[in-house]
N, C-alpha and C positions, 0 to 999 in steps of 0.2 A: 431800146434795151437799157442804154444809159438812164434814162430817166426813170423807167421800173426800180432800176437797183439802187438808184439814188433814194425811192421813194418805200424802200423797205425798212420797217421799223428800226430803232438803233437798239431794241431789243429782242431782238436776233442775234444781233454780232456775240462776239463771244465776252465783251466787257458784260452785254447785255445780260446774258446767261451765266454767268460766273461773277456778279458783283464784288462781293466779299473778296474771294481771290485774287482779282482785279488790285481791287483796295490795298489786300496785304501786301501783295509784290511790289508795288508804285509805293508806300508806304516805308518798307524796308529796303530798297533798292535810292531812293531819296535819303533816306535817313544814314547810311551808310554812305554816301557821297558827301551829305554834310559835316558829317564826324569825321572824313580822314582829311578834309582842308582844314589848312591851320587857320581857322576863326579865332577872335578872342573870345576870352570864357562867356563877354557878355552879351556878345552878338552870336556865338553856336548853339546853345543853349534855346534860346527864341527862335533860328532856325531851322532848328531840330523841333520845334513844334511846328511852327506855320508851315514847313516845309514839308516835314516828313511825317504829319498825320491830316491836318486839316486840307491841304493843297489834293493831297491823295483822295479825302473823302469827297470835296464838291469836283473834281474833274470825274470820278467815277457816278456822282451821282448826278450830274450834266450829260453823261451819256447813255443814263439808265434812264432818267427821269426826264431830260431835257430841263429848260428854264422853270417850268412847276415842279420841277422834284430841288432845285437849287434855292427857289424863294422857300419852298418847305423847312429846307433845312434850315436857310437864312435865319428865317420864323422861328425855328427851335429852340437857335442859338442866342435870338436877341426875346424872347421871350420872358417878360420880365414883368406882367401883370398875372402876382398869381398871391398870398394871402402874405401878407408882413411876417407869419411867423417862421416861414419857411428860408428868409433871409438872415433871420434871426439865429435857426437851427445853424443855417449855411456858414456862418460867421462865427458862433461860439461854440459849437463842438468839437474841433480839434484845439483850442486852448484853456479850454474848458476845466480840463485835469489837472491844470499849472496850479489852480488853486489849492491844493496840497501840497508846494512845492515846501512852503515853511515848516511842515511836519515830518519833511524827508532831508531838508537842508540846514531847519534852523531860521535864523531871524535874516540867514545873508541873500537871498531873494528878495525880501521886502526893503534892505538896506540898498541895496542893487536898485528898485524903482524909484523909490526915495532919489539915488540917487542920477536914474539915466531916464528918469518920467518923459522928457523933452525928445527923447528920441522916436516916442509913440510914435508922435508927430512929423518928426524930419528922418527917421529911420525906417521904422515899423511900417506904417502905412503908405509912404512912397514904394517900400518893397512886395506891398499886398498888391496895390494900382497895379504894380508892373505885370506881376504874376497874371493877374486877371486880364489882361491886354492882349499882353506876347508871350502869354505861357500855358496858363491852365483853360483860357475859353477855345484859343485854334486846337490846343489837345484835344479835350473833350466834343470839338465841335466832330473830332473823326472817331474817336474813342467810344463817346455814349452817343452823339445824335446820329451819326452814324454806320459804325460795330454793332454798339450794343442793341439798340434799336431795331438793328436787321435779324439780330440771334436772337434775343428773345422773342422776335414772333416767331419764329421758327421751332425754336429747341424747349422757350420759356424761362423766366429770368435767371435761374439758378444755373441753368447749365451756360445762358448767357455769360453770366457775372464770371464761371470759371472757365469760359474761351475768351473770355476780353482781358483776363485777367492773362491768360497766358502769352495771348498779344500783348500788352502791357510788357510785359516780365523781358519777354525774348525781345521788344524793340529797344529795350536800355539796356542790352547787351553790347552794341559796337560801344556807345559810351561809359558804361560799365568798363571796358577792355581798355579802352584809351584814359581813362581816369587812376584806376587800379594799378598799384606801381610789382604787384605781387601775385602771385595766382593764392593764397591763401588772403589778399585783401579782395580780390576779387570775386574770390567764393564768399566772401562772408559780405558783402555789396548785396550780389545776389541774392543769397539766402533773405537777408531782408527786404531786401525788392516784392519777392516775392510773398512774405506774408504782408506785408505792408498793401501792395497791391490789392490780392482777394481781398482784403477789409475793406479798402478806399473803392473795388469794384461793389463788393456791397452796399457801402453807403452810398454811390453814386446813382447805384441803380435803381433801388429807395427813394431818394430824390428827385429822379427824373421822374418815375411814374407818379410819383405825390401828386406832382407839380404841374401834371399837363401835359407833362413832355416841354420840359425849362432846360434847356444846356445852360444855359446860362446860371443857373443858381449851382449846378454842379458846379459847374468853373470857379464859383466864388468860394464854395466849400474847400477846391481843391487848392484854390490860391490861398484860403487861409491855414490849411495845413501848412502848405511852403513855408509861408510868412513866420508860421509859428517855431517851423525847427531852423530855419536859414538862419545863417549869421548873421544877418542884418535886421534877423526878425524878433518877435516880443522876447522868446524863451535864453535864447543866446546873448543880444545884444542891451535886450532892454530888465531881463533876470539877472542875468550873469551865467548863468549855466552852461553847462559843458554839454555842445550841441550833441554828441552823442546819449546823454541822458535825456535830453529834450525828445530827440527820436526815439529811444525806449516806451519812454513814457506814453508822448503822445497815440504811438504805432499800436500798444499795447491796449489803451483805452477803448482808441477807435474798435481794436479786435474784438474789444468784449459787446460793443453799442452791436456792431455789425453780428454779431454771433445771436444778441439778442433778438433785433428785430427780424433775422430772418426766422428765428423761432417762430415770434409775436405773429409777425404774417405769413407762417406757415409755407415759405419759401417765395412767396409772391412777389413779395417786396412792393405791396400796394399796384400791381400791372391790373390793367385790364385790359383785352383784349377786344373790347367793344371801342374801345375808348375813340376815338375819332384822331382826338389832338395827337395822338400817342403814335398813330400810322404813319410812318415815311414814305414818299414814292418809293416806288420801287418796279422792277423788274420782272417776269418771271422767270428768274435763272434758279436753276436748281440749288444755287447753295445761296440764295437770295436772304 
C-alpha cells in the first residue's frame, strides 16, 4: 500500500491540480515574510525577487513537472540564442524617449552627460548587471516563464497580461506599505504601479512569444527600465533629472509602444500556440 501511494503521480496531489494557486500563495506568503524582516534596502529588495517569485515558481514547478518541468523552465530563463535585434529592442526601448529630454529641459541634460559620461560606466551599467542578476531575471523567471506562460495557454495572452498584471500590482503591495510614509503617498505608489505594470506586462509578453519563449531577454528589458529611472541609473544619475520625471516619461512612452503593439498584433502579442518552445511543463490542474 505504501509503495502504491508513493508511486502515484505528484499530479494528483493538490499542488498538482491547482498549480497557479499553489504559486500565488507560496509566492505572497514569502514575500510578506521578506518585507516585514528588517533587511537592508539592498539585500530586501533581491530577496523579495529570488525569494518571493522565482523560489515559488521552480518548487511548484518541481512538483508539477518534476526535474523535466525545472530544466524547461531552467531553459527559458537562460535562453539566449535568439536574433541580435531583439537584445537590441530589450535594451533601448525604455530609454529610448530620454532622447527628447533637451526639448523638454533645455541644454541642462546634455550639460549633465557632458558632464557625469563616466558614470555610464561605474554607475549606470554596474546598476543594469545587478538588476538582471538579482532582480528582473528571478522576477520574471516566476512572472513570465512561469504566471504568464501557464495563463496565456489557458485564457490567451491578453487576458494573460491583465492577471499577471494584477499579480504584479498586488505582490508590491507589502512593500508598497512599508515604503510609503502616508496613505495618500501610498495611493499614488499604487496608482502607478499599476499602469506602469499592464504596459511593462504588455511588453513583456510581446517579447517572450517573439523570442521562443526567452525569460531572459524580458529580464534584460526589465532591468533596463530599472537602470533607466533608478538613482543610480542613466535618467537620474547620468542626466540629472528628477527621477520622478524620468518615471513619467519613461512609464508614459512604454504605454503608448504597448498600446500599439497590442493593436499591431491584434491582441496576440506574437503567441502561438503551436509553438513547441513556448509550452511549459505542466500539470493537469484545473487552473493550470
Amino acid at each position: 500500500m505504501t509503495t502504491t501511494t508513493t508511486r502515484q503521480p505528484i499530479r494528483r496531489s493538490l499542488v498538482g491540480r491547482h498549480p497557479i494557486t499553489a504559486f500565488l500563495l507560496l509566492a505572497y506568503s514569502l514575500t510578506v515574510a521578506v518585507v516585514v524582516i528588517p533587511f537592508p534596502e539592498e539585500v530586501g529588495g533581491a530577496l523579495e525577487n529570488i525569494v518571493g517569485v522565482a523560489v515559488p515558481a521552480f518548487v511548484v514547478t518541481a512538483l508539477v513537472g518534476g526535474v523535466g518541468g525545472v530544466r524547461d523552465l531552467l531553459r527559458r530563463c537562460m535562453r539566449w540564442r535568439v536574433p541580435l535585434r531583439w537584445y537590441a529592442i530589450a535594451v533601448t526601448l525604455p530609454p529610448v524617449v530620454l532622447v527628447i529630454t533637451p526639448a523638454l529641459y533645455g541644454q541642462a541634460p546634455l550639460h549633465a552627460l557632458a558632464g557625469n559620461w563616466s558614470l555610464l560606466f561605474t554607475s549606470f551599467l554596474p546598476t543594469f548587471v545587478f538588476f538582471v542578476v538579482l532582480d528582473t531575471l528571478p522576477e520574471e523567471a516566476g512572472a513570465t516563464g512561469f504566471l504568464f506562460s501557464r495563463l496565456q495557454h489557458r485564457y490567451g495572452p491578453m487576458r494573460a497580461v491583465l492577471l499577471t498584471s494584477a499579480f504584479f500590482w498586488l505582490w508590491h503591495v507589502p512593500s508598497a506599505v512599508r515604503d510609503s510614509g502616508t496613505l495618500v503617498a501610498l495611493t499614488e505608489l499604487l496608482i502607478f504601479y499599476l499602469v506602469g505594470h499592464l504596459a511593462s506586462r504588455v511588453l513583456a509578453g510581446w517579447l517572450y512569444n517573439a523570442t521562443g519563449a526567452s525569460v531572459l531577454i524580458v529580464g534584460i528589458f526589465h532591468a533596463m527600465f530599472n537602470a533607466t529611472v533608478n538613482p543610480t541609473g542613466l535618467g537620474v544619475a547620468v542626466l540629472g533629472l528628477q527621477q520622478l520625471d524620468v518615471l513619467l516619461l519613461v512609464t508614459g512612452f512604454l504605454a503608448l509602444v504597448a498600446a500599439t503593439i497590442a493593436v499591431v498584433t491584434r491582441g496576440r502579442l506574437c503567441y502561438r500556440p503551436g509553438a513547441r518552445a513556448a509550452l511549459p511543463a505542466q500539470g493537469r490542474g484545473d487552473d493550470q
